[in-house]
C-alpha positions as CSV (number, residue, x, y, z in Angstrom):
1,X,0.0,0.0,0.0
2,X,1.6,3.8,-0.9
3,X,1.9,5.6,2.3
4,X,-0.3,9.0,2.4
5,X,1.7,11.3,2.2
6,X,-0.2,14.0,4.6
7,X,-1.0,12.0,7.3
8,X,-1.5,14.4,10.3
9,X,-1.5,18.3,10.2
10,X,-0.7,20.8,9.0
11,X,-1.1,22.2,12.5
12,X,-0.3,25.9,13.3
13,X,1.7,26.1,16.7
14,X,3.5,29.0,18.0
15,X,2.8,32.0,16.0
16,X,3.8,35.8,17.5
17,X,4.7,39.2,15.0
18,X,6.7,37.6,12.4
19,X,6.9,34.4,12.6
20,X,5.2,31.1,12.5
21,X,5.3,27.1,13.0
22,X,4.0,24.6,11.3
23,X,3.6,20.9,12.0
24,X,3.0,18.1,9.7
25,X,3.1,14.1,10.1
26,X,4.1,12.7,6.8
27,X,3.9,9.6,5.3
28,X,7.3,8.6,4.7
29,X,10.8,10.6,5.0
30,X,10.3,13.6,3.1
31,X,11.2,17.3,2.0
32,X,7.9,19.7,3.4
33,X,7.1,23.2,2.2
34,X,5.3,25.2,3.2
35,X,4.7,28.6,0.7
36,X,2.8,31.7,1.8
37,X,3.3,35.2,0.2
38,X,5.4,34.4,-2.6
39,X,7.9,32.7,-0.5
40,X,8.8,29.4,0.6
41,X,10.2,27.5,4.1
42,X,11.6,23.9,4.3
43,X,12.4,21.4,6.4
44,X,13.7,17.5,6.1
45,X,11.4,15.5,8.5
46,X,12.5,13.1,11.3
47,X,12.2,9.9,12.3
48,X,10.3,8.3,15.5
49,X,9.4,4.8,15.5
50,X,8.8,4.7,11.6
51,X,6.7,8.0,11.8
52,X,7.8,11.0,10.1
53,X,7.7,14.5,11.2
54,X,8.6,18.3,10.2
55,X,8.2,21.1,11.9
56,X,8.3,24.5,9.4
57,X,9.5,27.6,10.7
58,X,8.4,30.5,8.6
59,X,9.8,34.0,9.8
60,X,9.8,37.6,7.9
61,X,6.1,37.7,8.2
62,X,4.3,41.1,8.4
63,X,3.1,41.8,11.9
64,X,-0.9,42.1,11.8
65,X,-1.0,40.2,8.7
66,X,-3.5,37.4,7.4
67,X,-1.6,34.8,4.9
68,X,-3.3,31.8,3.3
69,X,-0.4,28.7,3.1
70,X,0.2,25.7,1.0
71,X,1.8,23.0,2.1
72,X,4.2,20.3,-0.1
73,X,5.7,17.1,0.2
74,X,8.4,16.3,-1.6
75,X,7.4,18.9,-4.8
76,X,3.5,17.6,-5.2
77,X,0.6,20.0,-2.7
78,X,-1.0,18.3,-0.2
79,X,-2.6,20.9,2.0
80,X,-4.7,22.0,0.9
81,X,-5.7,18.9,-1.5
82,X,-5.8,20.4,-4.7
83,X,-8.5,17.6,-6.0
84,X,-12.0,17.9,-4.8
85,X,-13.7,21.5,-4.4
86,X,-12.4,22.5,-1.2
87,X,-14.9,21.8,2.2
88,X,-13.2,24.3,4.5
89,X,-11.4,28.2,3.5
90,X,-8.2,28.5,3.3
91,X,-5.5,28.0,6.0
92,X,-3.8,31.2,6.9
93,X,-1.0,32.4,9.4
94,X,-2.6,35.4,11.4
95,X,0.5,37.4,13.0
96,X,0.1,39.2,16.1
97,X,-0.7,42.8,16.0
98,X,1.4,44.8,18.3
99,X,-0.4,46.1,20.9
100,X,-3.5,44.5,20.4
101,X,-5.4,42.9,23.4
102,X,-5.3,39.1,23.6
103,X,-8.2,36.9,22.6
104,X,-7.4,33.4,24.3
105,X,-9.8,30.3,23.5
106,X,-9.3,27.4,26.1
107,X,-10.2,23.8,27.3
108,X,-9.6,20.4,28.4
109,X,-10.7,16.8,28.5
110,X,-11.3,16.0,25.0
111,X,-12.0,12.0,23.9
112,X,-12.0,11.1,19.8
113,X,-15.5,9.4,19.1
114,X,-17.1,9.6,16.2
115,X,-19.5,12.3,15.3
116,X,-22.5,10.3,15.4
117,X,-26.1,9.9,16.9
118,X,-24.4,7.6,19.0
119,X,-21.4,9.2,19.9
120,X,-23.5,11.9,21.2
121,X,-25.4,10.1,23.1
122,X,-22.7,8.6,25.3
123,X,-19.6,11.7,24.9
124,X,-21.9,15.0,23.9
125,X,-21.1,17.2,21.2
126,X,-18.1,18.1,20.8
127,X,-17.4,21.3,21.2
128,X,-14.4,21.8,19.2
129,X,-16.3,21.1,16.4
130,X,-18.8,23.1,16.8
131,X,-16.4,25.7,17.2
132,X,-14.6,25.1,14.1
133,X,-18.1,25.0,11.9
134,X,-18.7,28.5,13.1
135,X,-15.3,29.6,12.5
136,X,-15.6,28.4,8.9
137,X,-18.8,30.7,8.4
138,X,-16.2,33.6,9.1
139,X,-19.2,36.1,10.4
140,X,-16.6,38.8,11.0
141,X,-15.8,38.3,14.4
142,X,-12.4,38.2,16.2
143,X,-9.8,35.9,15.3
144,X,-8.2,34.3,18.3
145,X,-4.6,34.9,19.1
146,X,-4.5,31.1,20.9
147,X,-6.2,28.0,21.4
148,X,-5.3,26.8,24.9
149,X,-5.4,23.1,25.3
150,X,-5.0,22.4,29.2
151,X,-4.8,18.4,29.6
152,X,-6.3,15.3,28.4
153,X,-5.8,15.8,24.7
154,X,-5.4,12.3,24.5
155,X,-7.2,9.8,27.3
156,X,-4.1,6.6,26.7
157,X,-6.3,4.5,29.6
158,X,-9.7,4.8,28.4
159,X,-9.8,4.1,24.8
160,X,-12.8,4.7,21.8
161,X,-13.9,1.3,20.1
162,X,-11.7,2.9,17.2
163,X,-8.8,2.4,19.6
164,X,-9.2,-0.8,20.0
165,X,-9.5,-2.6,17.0
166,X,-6.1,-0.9,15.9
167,X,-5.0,-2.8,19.2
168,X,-6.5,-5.6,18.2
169,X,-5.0,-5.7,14.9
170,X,-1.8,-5.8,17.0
171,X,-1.6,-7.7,20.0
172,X,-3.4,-9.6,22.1
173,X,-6.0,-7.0,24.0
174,X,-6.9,-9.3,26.7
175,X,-3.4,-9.1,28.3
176,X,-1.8,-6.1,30.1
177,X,-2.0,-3.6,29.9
178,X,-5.5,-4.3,27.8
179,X,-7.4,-1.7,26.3
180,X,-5.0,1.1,27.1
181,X,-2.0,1.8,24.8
182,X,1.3,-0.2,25.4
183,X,3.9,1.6,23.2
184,X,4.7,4.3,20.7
185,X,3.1,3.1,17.6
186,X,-0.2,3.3,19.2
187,X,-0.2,6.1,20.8
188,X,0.8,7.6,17.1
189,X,-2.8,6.3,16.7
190,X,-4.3,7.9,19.3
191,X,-3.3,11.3,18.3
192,X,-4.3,10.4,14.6
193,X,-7.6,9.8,15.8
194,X,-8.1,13.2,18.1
195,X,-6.7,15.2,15.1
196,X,-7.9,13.9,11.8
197,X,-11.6,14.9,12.5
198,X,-11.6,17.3,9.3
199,X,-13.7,20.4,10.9
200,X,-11.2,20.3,13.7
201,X,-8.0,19.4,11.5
202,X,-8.9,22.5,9.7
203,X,-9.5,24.7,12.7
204,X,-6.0,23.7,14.0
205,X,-4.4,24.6,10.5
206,X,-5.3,27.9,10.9
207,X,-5.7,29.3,15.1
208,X,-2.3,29.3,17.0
209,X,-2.5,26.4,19.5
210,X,-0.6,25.8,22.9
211,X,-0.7,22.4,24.9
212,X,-0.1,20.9,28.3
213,X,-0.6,17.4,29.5
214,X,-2.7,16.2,32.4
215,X,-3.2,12.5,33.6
216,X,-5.1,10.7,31.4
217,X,-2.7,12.0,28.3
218,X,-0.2,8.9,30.5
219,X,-2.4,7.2,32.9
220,X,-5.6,8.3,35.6
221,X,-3.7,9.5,38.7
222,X,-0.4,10.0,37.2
223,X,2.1,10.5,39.8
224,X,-0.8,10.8,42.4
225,X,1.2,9.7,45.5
226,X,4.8,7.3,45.4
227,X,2.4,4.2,46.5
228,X,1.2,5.0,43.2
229,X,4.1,5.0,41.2
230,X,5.6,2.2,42.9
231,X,2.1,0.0,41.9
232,X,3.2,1.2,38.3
233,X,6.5,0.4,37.7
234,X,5.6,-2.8,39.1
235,X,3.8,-3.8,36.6
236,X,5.6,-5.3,33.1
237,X,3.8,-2.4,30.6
238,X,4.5,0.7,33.1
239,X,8.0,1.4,31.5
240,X,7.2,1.7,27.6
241,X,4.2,3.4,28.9
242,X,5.6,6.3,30.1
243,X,8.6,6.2,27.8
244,X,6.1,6.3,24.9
245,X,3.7,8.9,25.8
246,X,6.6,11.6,26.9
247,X,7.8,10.5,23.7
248,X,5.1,11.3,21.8
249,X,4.1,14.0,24.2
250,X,7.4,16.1,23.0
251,X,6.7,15.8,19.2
252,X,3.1,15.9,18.8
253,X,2.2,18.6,21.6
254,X,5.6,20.1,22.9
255,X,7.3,21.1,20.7
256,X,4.8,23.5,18.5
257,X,4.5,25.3,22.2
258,X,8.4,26.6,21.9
259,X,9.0,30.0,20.0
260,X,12.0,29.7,17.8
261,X,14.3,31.1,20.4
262,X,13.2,28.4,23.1
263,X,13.4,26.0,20.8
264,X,16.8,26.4,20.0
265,X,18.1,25.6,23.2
266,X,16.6,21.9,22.9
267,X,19.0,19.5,22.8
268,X,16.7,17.3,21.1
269,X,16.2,19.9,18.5
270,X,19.2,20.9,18.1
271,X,20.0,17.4,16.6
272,X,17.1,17.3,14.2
273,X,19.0,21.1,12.9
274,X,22.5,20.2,12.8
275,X,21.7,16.5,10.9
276,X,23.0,17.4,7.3
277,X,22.8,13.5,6.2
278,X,22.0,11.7,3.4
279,X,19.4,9.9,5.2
280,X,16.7,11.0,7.3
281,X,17.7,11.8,11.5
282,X,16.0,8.6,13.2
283,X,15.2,10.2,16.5
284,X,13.9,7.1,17.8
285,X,17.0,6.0,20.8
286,X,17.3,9.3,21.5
287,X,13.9,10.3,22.5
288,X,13.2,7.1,24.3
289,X,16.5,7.7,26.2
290,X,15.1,11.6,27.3
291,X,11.6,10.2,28.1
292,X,13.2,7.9,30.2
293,X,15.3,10.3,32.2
294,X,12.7,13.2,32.4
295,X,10.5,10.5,33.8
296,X,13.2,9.5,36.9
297,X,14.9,13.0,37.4
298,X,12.2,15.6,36.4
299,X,14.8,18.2,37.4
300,X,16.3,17.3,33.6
301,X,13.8,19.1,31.4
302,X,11.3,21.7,31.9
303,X,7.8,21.2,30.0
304,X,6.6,24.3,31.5
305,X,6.8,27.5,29.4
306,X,6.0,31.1,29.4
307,X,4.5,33.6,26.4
308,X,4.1,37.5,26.5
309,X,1.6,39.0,24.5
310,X,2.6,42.7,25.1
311,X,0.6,43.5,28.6
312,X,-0.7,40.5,29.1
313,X,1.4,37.1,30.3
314,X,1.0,33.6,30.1
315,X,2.6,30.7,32.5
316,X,1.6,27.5,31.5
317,X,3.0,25.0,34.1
318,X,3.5,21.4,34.0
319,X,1.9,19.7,37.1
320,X,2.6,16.5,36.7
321,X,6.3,15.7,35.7
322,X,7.7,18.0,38.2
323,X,5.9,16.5,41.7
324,X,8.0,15.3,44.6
325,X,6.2,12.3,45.7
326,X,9.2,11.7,48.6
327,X,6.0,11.1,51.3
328,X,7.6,13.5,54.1
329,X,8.5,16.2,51.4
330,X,5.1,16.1,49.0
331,X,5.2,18.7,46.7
332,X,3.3,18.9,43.2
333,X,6.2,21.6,42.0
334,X,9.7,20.2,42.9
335,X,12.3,23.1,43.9
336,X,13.2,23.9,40.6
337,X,10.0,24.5,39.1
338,X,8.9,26.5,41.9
339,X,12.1,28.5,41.2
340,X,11.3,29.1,37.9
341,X,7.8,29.8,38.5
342,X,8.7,32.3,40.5
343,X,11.0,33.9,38.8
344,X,7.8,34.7,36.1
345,X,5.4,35.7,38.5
346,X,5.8,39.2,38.1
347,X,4.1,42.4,38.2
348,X,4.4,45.3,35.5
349,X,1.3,43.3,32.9
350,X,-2.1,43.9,32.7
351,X,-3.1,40.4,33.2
352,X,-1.0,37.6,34.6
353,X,-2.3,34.2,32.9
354,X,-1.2,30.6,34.7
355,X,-2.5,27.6,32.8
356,X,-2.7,24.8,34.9
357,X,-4.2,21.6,34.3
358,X,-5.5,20.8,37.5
359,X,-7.6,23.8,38.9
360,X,-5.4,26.1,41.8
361,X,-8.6,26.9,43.9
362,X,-11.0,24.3,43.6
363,X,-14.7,24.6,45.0
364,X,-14.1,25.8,48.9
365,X,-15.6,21.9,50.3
366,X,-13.0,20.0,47.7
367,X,-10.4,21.8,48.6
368,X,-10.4,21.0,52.2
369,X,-11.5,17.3,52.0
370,X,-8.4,17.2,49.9
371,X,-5.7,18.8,52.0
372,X,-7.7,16.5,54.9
373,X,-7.0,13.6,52.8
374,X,-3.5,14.5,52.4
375,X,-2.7,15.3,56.2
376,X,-4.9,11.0,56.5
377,X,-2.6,10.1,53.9
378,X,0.3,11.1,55.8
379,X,-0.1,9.4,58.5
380,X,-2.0,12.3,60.9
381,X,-3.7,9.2,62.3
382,X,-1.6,6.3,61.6
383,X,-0.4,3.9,59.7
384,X,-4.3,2.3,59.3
385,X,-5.4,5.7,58.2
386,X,-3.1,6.6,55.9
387,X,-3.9,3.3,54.1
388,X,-7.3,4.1,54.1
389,X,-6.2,8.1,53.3
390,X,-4.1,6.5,49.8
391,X,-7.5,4.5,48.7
392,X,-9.0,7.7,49.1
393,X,-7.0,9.5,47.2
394,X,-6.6,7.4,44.2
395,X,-10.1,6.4,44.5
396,X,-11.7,10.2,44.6
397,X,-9.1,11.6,42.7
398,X,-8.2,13.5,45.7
399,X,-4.4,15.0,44.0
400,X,-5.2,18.6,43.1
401,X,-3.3,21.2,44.4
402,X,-5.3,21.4,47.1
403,X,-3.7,17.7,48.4
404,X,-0.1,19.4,47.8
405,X,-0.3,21.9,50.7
406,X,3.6,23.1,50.4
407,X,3.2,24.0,47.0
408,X,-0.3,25.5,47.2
409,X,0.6,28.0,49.7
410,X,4.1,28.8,48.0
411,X,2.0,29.3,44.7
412,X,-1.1,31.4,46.9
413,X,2.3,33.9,48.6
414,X,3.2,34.6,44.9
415,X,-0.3,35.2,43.1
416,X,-1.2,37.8,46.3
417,X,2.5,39.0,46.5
418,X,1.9,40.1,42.9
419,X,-1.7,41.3,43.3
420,X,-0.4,43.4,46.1
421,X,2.1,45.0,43.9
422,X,5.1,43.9,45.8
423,X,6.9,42.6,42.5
424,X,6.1,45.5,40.1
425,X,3.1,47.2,39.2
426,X,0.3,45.0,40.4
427,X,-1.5,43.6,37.6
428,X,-5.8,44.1,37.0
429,X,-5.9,40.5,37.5
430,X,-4.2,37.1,38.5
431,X,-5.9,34.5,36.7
432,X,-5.7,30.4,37.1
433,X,-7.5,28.8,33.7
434,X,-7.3,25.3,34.3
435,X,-9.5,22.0,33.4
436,X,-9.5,18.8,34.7
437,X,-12.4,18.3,36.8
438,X,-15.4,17.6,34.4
439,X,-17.4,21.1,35.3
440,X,-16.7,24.5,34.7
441,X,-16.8,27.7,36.9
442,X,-15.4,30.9,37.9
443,X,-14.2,31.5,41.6
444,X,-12.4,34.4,43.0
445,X,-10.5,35.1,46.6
446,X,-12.2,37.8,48.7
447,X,-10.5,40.9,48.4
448,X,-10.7,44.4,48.8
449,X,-7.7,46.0,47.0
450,X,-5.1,44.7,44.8
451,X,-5.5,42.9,41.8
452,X,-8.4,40.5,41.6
453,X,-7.1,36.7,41.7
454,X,-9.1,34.3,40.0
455,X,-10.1,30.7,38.8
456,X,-11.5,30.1,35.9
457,X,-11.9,26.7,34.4
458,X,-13.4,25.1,32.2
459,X,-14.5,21.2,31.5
460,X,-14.7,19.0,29.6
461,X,-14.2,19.6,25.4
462,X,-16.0,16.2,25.1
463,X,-16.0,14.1,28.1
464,X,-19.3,14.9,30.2
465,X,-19.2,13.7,33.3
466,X,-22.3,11.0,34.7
467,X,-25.4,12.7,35.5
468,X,-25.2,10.6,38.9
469,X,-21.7,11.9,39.3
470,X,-22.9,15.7,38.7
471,X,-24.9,15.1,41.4
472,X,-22.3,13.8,43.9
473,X,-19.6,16.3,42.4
474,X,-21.8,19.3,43.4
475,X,-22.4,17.9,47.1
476,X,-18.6,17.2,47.9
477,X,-17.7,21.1,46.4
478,X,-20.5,23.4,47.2
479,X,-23.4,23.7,49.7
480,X,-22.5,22.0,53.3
481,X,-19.6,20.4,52.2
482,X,-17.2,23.9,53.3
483,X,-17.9,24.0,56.2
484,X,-17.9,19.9,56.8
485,X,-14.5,20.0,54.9
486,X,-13.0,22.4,56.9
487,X,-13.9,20.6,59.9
488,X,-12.2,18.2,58.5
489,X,-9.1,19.9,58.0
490,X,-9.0,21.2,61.5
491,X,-9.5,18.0,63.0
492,X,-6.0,17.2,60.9
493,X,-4.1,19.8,62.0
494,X,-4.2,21.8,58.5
495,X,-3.9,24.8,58.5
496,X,-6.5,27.5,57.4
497,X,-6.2,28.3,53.4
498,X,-3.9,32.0,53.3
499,X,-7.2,33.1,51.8
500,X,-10.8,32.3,51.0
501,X,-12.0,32.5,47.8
502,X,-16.1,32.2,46.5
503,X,-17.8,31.0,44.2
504,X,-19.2,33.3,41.8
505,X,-20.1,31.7,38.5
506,X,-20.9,28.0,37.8
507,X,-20.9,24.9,37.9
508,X,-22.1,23.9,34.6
509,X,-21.3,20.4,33.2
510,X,-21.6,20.9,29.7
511,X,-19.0,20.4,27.1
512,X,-17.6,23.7,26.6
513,X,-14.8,25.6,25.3
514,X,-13.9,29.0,26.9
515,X,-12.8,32.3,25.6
516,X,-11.2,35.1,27.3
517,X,-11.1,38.8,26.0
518,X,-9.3,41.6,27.6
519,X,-11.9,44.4,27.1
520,X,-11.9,48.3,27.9
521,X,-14.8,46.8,30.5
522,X,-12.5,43.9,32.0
523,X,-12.2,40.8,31.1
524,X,-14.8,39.2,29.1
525,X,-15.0,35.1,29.4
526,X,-18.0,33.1,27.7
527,X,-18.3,29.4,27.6
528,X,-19.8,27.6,24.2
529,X,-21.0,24.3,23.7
530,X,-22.3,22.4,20.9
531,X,-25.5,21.7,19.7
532,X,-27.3,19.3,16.9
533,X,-30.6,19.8,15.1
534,X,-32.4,17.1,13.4
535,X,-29.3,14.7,12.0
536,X,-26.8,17.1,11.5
537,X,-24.6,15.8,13.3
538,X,-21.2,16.5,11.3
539,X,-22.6,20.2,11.8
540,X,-23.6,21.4,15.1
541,X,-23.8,25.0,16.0
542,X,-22.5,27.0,18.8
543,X,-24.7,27.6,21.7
544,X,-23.9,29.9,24.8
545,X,-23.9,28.4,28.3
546,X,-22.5,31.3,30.0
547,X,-20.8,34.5,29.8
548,X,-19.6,37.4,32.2
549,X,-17.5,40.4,32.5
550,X,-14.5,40.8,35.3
551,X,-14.4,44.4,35.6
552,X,-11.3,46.0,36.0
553,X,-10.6,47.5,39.7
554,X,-10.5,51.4,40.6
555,X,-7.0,53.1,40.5
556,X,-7.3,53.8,44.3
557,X,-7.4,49.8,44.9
558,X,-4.7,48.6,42.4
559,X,-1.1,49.7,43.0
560,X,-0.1,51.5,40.1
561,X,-3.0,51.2,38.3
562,X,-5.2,53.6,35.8
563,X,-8.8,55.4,36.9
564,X,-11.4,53.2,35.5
565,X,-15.2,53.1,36.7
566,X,-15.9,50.4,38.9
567,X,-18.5,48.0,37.3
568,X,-20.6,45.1,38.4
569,X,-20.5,41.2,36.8
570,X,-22.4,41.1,33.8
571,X,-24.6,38.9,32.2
572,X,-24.6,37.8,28.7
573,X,-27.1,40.6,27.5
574,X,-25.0,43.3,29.1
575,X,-21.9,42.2,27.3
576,X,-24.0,42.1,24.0
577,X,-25.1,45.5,25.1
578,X,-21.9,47.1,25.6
579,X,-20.4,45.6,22.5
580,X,-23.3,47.1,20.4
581,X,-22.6,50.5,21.9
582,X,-18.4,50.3,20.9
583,X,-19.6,49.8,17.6
């Protein structure tokens, strides 16, 4: 059979004023193109476990500019296919204009099912679709700068029927690790499935995208507690598990998050630029060799990365690789990353942005049954209790920052050390986006100067939780469950959170995806889902679930701050409103 030779892509990663990267998977080991303008940029691809890869890096763009692309493979166009009359517009490269406020779309939790009566029956609509369909109409309104992609691109332990029969084709499914992926080659599967829907394929072609893994894009629970990983690695599939999804992790997601500059300063990378042979670079010992040694000394490469978009900054921090699961020194940032971390959490921007997977202030009643379950855990009541604490945790998914109390206060001293304007001008706000927990809301800590710190997550893309476990998700994080959790807490000698925080949008358990708008009113978030009439269901439309307005605080409350009219939270009519009147 003659390889295809587009398989995955072209996907449009890290784009800022002039420049621009492109991803592609191609068929076999190949020259890719990619032409824009009147100009052209190449690159050889490389080699991973028989899969072939290129990353383009176009530069000399016009800042501001819009600029449909082509993309070839060895001399013949393959993006778009120059056969049939085309389904979707063009793919274009949309440079930043300087100065102009950042429009941010994010998400998480996103399984590949088809788009079927039947897939939407058991996984929703998804919401990315939906999104792209409406993009495709291009009504007129604003381009995004970003798509944010916060965890659980991929679920590796809970896999589609479509999954499976490629596994079946393979091996033998009934023995370990089963149904969940065992090596490289499948997980190059995985992410052909999640990508190759064409609505979204074409939606990633042409919006900026940024990526961070959570658990399910290795395993539920990864690196929950060391009782965990020691269950793990004492099974026979652990070890080309996690060697083959930080593998794949770096090419498919990582490495389209790196400007050029950041990039450079990859080893990894560096040997894909430098090879000037014959043949193409097979990658394949090499990468195995640094997923196997960011796995056992996470102090060897940093997945967490940071963007500026003029006044506005973005952290996006790995929470997963970097934890210290030592039990008498817990932390879900080792030193290093804390370091680092802090290092960026600065003042002097007009919003401060940290994507993190797992939400930093979960519903008040979640929060403290965690950090309760963490003091169990660690033995607060003995050795029978922390047993029962470790069942707990796995069992409830109890591993939030919340259960890493060192590192949630560290992270709490610098969000309100920054708010308070003691590291630069303070900032209008200090906001967590995150995903992870299958319902989405806003929260913010009760304050009555500074910056405004917030949480705002949402979830999932495509994953809804159980109506049974709405029910018992809402109980555990709202209502009686604050004050019964922090009764808990007490009663294990934690100590009270360095701030409370409300609830003040949400939850909603729809699929969603999120945008975020710095506006001359604040900052403007909505949350869309999908929705299908009749049988259309390769073409659902975009439905609003929510949407509000943070307004920006008076000059007399933020520390170096500009005189702006205090407003109140609005509702989706009164952004409408507003937006009617700037026009």
């Amino acid at each position: 059979m003659t390889p295809t030779p587009l398989v995955l892509g072209p996907i449009l990663r890290y784009v800022d004023e002039t420049s621009a990267s492109i991803w592609v998977e191609a068929g076999t080991a190949a020259r890719v193109v990619v032409r824009a303008a009147q100009r052209a940029w190449e690159a050889r691809t490389f080699g991973v476990h028989g899969h072939h890869y290129a990353l383009v890096e176009v530069d000399g763009l016009e800042p501001g500019s819009v600029t449909p692309y082509t993309v070839e493979i060895d001399g013949h166009q393959v993006w778009p296919d120059p056969g049939p009359v085309p389904e979707f517009p063009p793919s274009s490269i949309a440079t930043r204009t300087p100065g102009r406020p950042l429009r941010l779309v994010f998400g998480s939790c996103r399984t590949s099912v088809p788009h079927t009566r039947e897939g939407n029956r058991t996984h929703g609509v998804d919401a990315l679709r939906a999104y792209a369909i409406n993009r495709m109409k291009d009504d007129g309104s604003p381009r995004p700068d970003l798509i944010l992609f916060l965890g659980d691109q991929v679920y590796a332990d809970s896999t589609s029927e479509e999954m499976q029969q490629f596994i079946r084709g393979r091996r033998d499914i009934e023995e370990e690790p089963g149904a969940e992926l065992k090596d490289y080659e499948e997980y190059a599967h995985l992410y052909n499935l999640a990508w190759s829907d064409s609505a979204n394929r074409w939606l990633l072609s042409t919006l900026p995208s940024a990526m961070i893994f959570d658990d399910h894009d290795i395993r539920d629970d990864w690196n929950a507690s060391a009782s965990w990983k020691r269950e793990m690695e004492a099974t026979s599939w652990w070890q080309d598990r996690i060697v083959a999804g930080l593998a794949s992790y770096w090419v498919y997601q990582h490495l389209g998050n790196l400007s050029p500059d950041q990039r450079a300063e990859d080893r990894l990378w560096q040997r894909i630029v430098d090879h000037h042979g014959a043949a193409e670079l097979d990658l394949s010992e090499e990468l195995d060799a640094f997923a196997d040694r960011a796995d056992k000394d996470p102090a060897s490469y940093r997945w967490s990365y940071c963007r500026d978009f003029d006044d506005t900054r973005l952290i996006v921090v790995d929470s997963r690789v970097s934890r210290v699961l030592t039990p008498d020194a817990r932390a879900l940032l080792s030193r290093e990353e804390t370091a680092w971390l802090d290092s960026r959490m600065v003042g002097g921007f007009r919003h401060l942005l940290v994507g993190t997977s797992l939400p930093f202030l979960l519903p008040l009643g979640l929060h403290h049954i965690e950090s309760w379950d963490e003091a169990l855990a660690q033995g607060a009541w003995g050795a029978r209790s922390a047993r029962l604490g470790e069942k707990l945790r796995q069992g409830m998914d109890l591993e939030h920052w919340a259960a890493f109390q060192t590192s949630f206060r560290a992270v709490a001293l610098m969000a309100t050390d920054v708010a308070d304007g003691n590291r630069g001008a303070a900032p209008e706000t200090v906001t967590f986006l995150s995903g992870d927990v299958h319902f989405s809301y806003v929260a913010e800590v009760d304050r009555t100067s500074g910056s405004r710190i917030l949480q705002v997550v949402c979830s999932p893309i495509r994953n809804p939780l159980p109506r049974l476990l709405r029910s018992s998700t809402a109980i555990l994080s709202y209502a009686v469950a604050a004050p019964f959790g922090a009764l808990l807490a007490h009663s294990g000698r934690v100590p009270d959170p360095p701030f409370r925080w409300r609830n003040i949008r949400g939850p909603w358990f729809d699929n969603n995806l999120a945008s975020l708008e710095d506006t001359a009113d604040g900052l403007t978030l909505s949350w869309q889902s999908g929705a299908v009439d009749g049988d259309q269901y390769l073409h659902p439309r975009l439905r609003e679930v929510a949407a509000m307005t943070v307004p920006r605080r008076r000059s007399s409350d933020v520390p170096g701050g500009e005189a702006v009219p205090e407003a109140a939270l609005a509702t989706s009519e009164g952004i409408r409103a507003r937006r009617g009147r700037r026009q």
